[in-house]
PDB file with SEQRES, HELIX, SHEET and CRYST1 records, atoms N, CA, C and O in Angstrom:
SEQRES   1 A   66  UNK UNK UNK UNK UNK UNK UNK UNK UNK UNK UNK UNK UNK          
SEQRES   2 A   66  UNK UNK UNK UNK UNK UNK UNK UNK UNK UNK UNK UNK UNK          
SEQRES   3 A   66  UNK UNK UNK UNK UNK UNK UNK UNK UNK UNK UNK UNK UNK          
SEQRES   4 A   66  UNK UNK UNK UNK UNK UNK UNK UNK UNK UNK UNK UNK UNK          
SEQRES   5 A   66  UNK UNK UNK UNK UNK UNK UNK UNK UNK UNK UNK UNK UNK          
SEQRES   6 A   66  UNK                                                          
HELIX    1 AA1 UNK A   50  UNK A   53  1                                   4    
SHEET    1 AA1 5 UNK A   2  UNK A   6  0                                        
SHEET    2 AA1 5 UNK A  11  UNK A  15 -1                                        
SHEET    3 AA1 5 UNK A  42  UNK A  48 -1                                        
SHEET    4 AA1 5 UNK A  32  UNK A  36 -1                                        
SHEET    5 AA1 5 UNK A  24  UNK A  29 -1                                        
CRYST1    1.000    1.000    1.000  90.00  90.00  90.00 P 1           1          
ATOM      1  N   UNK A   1       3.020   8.511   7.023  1.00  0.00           N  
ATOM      2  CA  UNK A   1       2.789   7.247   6.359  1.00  0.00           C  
ATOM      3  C   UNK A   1       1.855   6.417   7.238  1.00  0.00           C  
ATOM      4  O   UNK A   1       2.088   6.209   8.429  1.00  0.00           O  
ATOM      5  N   UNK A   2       0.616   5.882   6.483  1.00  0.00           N  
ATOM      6  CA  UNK A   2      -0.068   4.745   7.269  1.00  0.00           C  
ATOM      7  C   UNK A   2      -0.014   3.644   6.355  1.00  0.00           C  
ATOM      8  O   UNK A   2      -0.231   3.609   5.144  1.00  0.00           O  
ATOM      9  N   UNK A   3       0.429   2.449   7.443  1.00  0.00           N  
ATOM     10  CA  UNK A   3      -0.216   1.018   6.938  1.00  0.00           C  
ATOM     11  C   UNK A   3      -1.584   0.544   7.654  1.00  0.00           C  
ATOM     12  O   UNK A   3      -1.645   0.689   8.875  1.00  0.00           O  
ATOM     13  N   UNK A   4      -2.597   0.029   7.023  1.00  0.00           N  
ATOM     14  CA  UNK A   4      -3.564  -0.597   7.018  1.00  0.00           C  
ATOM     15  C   UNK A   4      -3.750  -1.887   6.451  1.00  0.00           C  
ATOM     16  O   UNK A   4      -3.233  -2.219   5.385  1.00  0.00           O  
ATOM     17  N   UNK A   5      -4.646  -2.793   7.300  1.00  0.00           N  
ATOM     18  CA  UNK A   5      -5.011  -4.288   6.774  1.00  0.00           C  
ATOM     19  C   UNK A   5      -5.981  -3.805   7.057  1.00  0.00           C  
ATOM     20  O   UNK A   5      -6.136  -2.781   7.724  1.00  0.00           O  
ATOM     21  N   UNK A   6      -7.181  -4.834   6.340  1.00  0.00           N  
ATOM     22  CA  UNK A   6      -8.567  -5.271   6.040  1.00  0.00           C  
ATOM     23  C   UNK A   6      -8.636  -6.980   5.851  1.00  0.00           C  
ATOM     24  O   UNK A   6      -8.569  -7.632   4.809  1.00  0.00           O  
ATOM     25  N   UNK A   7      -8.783  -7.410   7.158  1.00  0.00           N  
ATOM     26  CA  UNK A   7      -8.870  -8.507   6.883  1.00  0.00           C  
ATOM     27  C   UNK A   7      -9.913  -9.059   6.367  1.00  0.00           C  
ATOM     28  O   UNK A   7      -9.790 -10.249   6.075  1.00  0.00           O  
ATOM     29  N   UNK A   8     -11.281  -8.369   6.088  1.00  0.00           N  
ATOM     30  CA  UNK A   8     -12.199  -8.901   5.353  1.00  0.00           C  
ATOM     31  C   UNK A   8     -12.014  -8.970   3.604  1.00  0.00           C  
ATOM     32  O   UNK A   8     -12.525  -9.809   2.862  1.00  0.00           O  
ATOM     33  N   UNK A   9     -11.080  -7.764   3.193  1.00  0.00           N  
ATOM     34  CA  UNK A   9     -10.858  -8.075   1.870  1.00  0.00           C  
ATOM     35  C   UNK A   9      -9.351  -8.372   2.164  1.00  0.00           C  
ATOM     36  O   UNK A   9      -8.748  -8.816   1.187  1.00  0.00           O  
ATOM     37  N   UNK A  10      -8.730  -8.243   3.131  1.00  0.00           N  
ATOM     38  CA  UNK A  10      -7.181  -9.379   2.669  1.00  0.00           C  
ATOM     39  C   UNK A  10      -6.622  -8.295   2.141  1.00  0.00           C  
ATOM     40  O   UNK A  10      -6.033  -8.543   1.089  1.00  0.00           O  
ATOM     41  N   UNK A  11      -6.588  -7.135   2.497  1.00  0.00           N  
ATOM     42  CA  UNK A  11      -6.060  -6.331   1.468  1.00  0.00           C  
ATOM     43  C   UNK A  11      -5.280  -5.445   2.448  1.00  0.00           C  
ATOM     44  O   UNK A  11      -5.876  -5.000   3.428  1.00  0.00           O  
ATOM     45  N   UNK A  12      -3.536  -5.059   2.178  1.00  0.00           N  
ATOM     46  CA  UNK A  12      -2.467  -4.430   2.970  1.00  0.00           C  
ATOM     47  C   UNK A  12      -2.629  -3.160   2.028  1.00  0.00           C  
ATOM     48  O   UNK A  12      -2.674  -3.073   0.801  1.00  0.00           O  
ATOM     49  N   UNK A  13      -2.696  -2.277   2.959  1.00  0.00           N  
ATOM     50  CA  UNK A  13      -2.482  -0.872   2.306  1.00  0.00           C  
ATOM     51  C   UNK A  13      -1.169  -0.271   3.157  1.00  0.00           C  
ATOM     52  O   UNK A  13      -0.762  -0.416   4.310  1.00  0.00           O  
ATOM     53  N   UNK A  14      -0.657   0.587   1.814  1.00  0.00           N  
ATOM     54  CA  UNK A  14       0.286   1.858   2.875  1.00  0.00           C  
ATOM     55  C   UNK A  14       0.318   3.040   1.923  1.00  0.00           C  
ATOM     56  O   UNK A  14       0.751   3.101   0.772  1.00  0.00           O  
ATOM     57  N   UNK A  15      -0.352   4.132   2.829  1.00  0.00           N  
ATOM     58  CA  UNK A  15      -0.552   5.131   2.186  1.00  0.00           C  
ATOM     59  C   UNK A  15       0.890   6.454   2.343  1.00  0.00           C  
ATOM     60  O   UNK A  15       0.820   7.047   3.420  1.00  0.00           O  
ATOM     61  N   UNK A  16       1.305   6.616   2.026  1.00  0.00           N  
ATOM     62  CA  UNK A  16       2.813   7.454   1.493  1.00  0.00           C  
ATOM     63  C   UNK A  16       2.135   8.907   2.295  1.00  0.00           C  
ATOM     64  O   UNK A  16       2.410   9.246   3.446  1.00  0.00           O  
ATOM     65  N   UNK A  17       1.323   9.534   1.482  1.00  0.00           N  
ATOM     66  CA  UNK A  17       0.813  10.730   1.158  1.00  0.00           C  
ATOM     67  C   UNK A  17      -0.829  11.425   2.007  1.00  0.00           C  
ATOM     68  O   UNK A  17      -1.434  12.254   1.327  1.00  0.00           O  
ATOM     69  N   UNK A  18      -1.114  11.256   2.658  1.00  0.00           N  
ATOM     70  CA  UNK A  18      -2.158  11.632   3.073  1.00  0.00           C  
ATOM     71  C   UNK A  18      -3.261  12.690   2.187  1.00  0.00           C  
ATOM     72  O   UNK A  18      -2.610  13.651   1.778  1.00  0.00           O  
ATOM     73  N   UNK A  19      -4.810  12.792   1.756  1.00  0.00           N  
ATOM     74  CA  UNK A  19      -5.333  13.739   1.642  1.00  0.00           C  
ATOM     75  C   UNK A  19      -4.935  14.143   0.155  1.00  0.00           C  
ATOM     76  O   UNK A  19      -5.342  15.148  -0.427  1.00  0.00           O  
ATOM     77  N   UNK A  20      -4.125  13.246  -0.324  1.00  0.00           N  
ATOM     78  CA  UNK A  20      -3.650  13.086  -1.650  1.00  0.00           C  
ATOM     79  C   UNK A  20      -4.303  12.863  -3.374  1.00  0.00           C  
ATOM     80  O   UNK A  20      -3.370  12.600  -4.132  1.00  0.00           O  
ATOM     81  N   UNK A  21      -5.277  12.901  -3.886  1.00  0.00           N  
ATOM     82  CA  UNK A  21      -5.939  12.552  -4.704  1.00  0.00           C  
ATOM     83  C   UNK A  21      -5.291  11.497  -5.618  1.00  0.00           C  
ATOM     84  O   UNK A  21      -4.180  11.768  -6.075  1.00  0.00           O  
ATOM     85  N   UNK A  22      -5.941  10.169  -5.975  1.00  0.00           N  
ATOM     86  CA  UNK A  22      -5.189   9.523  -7.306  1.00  0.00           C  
ATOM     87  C   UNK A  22      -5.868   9.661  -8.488  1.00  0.00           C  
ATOM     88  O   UNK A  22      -7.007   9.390  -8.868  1.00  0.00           O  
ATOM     89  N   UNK A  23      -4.612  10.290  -9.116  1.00  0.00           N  
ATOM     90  CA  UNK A  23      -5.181  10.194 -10.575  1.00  0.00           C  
ATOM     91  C   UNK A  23      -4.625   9.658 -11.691  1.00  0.00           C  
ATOM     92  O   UNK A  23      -4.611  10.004 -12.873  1.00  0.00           O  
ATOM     93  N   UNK A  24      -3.995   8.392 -10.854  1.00  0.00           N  
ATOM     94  CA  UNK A  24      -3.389   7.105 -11.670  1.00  0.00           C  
ATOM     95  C   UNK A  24      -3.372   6.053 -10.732  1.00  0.00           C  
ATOM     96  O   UNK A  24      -3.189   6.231  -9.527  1.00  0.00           O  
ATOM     97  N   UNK A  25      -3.560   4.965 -11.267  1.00  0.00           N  
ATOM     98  CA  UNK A  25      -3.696   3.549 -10.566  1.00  0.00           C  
ATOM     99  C   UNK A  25      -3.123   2.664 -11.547  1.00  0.00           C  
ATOM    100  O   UNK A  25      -3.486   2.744 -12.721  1.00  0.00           O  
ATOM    101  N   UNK A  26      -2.068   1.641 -11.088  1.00  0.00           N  
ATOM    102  CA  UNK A  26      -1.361   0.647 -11.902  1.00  0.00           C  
ATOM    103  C   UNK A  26      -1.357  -0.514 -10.955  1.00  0.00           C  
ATOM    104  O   UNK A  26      -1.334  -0.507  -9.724  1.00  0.00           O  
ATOM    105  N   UNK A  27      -1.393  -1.900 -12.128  1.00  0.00           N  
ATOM    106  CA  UNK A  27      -1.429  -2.725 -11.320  1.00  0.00           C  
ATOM    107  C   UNK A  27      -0.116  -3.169 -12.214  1.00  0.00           C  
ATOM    108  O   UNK A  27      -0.157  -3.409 -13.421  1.00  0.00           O  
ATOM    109  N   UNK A  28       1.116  -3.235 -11.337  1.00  0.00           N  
ATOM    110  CA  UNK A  28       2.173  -3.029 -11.711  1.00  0.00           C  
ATOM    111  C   UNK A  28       2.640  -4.784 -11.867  1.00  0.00           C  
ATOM    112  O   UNK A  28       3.412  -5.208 -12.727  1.00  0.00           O  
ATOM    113  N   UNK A  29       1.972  -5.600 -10.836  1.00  0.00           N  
ATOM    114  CA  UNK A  29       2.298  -6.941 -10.931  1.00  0.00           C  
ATOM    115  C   UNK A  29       0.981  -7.556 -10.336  1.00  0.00           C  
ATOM    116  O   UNK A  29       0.250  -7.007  -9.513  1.00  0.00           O  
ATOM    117  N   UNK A  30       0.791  -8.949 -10.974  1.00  0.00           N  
ATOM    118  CA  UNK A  30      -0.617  -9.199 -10.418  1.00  0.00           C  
ATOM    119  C   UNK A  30      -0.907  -9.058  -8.934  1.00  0.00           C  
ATOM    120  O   UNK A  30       0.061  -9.508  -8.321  1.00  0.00           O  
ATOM    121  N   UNK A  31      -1.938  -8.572  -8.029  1.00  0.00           N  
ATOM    122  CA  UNK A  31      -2.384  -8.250  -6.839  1.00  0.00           C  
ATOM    123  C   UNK A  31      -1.771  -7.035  -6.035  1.00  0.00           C  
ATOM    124  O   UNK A  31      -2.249  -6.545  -5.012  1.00  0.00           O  
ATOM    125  N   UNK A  32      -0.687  -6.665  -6.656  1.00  0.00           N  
ATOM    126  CA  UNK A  32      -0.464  -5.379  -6.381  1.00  0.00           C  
ATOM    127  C   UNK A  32       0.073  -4.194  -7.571  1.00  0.00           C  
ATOM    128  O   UNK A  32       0.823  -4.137  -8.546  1.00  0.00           O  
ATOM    129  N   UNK A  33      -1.200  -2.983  -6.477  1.00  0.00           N  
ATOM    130  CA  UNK A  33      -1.352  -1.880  -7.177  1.00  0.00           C  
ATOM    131  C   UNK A  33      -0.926  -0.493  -6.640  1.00  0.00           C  
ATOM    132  O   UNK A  33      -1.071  -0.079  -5.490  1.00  0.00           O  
ATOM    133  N   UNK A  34      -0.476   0.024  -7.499  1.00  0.00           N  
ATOM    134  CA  UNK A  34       0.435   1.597  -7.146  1.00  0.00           C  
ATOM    135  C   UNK A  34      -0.366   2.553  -7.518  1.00  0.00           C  
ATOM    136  O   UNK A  34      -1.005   2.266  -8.531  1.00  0.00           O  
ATOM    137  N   UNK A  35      -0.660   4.028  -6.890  1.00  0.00           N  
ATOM    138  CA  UNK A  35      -1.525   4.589  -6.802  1.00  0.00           C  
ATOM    139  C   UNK A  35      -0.365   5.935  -6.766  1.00  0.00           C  
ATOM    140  O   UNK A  35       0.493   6.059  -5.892  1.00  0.00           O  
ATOM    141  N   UNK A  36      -0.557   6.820  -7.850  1.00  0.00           N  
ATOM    142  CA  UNK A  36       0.115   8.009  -8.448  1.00  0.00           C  
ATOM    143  C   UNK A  36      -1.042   9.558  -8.332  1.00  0.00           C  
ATOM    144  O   UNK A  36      -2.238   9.663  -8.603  1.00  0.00           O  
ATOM    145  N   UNK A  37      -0.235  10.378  -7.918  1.00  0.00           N  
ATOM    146  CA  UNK A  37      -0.669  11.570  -7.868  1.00  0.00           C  
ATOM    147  C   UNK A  37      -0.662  12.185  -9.090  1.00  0.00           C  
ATOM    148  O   UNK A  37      -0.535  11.240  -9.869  1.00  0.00           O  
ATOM    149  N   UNK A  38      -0.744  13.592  -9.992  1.00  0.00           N  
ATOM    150  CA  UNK A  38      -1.160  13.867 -11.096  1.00  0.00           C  
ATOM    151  C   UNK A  38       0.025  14.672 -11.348  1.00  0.00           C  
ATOM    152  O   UNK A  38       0.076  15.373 -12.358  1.00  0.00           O  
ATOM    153  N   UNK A  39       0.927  14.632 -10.559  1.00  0.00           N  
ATOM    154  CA  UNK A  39       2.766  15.242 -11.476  1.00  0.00           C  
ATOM    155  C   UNK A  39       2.844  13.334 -11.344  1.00  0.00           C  
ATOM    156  O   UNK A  39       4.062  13.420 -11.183  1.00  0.00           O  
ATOM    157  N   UNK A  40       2.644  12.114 -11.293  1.00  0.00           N  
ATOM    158  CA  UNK A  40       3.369  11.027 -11.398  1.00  0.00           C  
ATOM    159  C   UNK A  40       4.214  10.613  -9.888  1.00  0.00           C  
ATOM    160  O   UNK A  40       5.087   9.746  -9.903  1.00  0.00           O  
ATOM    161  N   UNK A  41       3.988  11.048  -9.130  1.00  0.00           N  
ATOM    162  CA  UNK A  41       4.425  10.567  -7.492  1.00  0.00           C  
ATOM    163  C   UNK A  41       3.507   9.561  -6.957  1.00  0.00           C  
ATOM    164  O   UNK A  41       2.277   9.496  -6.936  1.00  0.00           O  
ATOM    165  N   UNK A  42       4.537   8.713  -6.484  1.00  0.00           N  
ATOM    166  CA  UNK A  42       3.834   7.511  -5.673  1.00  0.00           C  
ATOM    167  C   UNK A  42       3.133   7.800  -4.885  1.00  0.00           C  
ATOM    168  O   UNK A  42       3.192   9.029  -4.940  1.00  0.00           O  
ATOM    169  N   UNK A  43       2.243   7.478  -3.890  1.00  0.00           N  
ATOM    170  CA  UNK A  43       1.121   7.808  -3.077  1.00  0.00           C  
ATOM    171  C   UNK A  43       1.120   7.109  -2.189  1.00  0.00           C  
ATOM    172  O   UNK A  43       1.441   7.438  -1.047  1.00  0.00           O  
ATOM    173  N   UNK A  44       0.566   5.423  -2.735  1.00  0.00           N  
ATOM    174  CA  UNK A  44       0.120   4.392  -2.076  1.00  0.00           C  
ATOM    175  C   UNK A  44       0.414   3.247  -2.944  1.00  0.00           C  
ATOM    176  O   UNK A  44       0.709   3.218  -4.138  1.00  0.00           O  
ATOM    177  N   UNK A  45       0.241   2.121  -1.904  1.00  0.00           N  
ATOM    178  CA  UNK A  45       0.030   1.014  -2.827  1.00  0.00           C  
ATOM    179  C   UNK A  45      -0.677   0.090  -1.917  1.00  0.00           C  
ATOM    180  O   UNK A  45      -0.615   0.145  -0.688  1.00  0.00           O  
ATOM    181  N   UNK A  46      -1.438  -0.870  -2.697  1.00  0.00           N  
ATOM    182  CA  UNK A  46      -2.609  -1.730  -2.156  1.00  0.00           C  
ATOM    183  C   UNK A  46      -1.842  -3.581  -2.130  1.00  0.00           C  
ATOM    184  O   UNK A  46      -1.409  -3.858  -3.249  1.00  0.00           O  
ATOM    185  N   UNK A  47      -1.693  -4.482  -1.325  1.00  0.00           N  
ATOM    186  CA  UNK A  47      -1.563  -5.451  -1.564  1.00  0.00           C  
ATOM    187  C   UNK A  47      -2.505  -6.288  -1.744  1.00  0.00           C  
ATOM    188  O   UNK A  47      -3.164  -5.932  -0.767  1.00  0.00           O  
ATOM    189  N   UNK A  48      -3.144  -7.155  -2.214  1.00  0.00           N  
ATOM    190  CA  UNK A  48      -4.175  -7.963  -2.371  1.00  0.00           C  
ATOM    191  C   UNK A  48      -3.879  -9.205  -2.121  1.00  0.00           C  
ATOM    192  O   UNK A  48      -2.761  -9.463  -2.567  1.00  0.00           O  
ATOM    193  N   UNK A  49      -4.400 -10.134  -1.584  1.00  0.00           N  
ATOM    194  CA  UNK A  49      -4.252 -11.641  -0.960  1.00  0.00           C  
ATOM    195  C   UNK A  49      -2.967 -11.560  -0.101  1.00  0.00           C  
ATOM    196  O   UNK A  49      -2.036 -12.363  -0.046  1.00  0.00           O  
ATOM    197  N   UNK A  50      -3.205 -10.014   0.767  1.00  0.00           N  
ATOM    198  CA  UNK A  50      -2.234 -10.309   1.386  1.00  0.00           C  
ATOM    199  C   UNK A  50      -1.544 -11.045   2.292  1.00  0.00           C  
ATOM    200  O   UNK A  50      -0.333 -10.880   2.445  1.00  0.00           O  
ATOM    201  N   UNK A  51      -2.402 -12.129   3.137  1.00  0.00           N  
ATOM    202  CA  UNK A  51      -2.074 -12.746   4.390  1.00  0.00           C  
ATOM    203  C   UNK A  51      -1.543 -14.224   3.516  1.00  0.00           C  
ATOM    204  O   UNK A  51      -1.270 -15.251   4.138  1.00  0.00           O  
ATOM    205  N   UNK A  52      -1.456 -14.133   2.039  1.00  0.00           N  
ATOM    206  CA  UNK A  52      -0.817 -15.181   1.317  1.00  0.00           C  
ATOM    207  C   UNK A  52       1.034 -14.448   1.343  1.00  0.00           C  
ATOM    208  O   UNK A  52       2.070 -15.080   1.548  1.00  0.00           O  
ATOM    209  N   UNK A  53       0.866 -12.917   1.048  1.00  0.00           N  
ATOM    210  CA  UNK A  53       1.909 -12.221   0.725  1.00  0.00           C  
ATOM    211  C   UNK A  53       3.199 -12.406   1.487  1.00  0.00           C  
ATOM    212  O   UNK A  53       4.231 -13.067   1.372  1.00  0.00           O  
ATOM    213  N   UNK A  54       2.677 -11.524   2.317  1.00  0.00           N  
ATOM    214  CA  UNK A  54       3.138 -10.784   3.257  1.00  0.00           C  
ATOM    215  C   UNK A  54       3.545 -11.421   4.984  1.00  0.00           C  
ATOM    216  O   UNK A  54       2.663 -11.701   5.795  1.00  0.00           O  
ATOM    217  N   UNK A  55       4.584 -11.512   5.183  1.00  0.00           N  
ATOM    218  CA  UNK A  55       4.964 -12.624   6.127  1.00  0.00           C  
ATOM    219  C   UNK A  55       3.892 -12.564   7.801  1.00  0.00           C  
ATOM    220  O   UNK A  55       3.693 -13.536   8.530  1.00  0.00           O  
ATOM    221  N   UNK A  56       3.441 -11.337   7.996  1.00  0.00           N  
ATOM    222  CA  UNK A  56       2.227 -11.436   9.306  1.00  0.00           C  
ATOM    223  C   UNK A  56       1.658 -10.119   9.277  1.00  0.00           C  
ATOM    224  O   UNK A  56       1.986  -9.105   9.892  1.00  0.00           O  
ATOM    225  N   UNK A  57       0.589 -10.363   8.303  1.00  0.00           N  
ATOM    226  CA  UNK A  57      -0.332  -8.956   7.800  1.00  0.00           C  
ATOM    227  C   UNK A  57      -0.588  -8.186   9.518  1.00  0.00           C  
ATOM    228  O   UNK A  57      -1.227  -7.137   9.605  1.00  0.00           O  
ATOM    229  N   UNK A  58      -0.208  -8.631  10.333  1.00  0.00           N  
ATOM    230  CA  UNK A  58      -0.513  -7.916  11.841  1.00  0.00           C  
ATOM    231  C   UNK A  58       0.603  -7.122  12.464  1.00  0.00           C  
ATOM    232  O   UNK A  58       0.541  -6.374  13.440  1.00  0.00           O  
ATOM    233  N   UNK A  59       1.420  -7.364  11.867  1.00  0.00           N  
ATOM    234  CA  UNK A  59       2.781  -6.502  12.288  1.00  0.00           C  
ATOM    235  C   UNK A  59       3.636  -5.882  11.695  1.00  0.00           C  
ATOM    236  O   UNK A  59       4.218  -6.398  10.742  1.00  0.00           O  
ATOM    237  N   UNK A  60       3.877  -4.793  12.063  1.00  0.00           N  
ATOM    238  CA  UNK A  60       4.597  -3.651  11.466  1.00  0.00           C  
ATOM    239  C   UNK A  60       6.272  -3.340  12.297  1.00  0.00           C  
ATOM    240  O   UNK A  60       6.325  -3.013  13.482  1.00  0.00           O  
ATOM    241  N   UNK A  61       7.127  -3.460  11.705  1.00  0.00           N  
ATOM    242  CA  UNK A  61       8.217  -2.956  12.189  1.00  0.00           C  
ATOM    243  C   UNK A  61       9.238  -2.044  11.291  1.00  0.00           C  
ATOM    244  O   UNK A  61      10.087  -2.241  10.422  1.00  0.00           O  
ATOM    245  N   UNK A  62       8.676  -0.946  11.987  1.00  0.00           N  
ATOM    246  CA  UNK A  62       9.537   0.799  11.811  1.00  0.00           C  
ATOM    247  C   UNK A  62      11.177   0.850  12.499  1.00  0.00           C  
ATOM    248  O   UNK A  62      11.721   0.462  13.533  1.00  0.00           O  
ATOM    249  N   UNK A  63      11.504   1.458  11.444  1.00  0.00           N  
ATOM    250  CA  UNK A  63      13.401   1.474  12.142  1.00  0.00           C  
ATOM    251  C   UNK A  63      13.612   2.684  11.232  1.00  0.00           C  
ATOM    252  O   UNK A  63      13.134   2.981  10.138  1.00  0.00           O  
ATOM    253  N   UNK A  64      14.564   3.338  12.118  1.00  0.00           N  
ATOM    254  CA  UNK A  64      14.861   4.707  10.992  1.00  0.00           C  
ATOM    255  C   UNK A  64      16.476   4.339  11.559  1.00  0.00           C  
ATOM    256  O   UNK A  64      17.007   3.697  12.466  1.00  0.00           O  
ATOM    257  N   UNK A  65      16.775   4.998  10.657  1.00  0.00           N  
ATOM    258  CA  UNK A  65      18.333   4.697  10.345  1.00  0.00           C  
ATOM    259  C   UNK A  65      19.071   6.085  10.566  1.00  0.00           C  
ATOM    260  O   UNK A  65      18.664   7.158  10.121  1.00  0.00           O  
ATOM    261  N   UNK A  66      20.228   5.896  11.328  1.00  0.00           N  
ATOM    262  CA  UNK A  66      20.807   7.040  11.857  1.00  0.00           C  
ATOM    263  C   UNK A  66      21.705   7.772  11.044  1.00  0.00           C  
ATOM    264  O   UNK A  66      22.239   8.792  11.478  1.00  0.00           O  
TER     265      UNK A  66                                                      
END                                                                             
C-alpha cells in the first residue's frame, strides 16, 4: 500500500494495489474517487481538496493490530 500527497493539486492518494490497471473510476461522494480493477476490486482512491479534508495531509500513522 502507498499513500501519496501532491501538494500542487491538493490531492491524497492511496494506492491498495500496485501495477494494477483501472478499469472503473467512481466518484462515490463529491472530491472523492474510487478506482476499481476489472473483476470490481478496490485499488485506490484519490482525495481532492485534501489539506481542507484530511486532518495533516503530511502524516501518516500505520498500526497493525495483533
Amino acid at each position: 500500500m502507498k499513500v501519496h500527497y501532491d501538494s500542487k493539486t491538493d490531492t491524497l492518494s492511496v494506492i491498495l494495489k500496485d501495477n494494477t490497471p483501472v478499469h472503473e473510476s467512481d466518484e462515490e461522494k463529491p472530491g472523492i474517487i474510487l478506482d476499481y480493477d476489472k473483476e470490481g476490486n478496490l485499488i485506490s482512491l484519490e482525495i481532492l481538496d485534501a489539506s481542507r479534508r484530511v486532518t495533516d495531509t503530511r502524516k501518516v500513522d500505520f498500526q497493525l493490530a495483533e
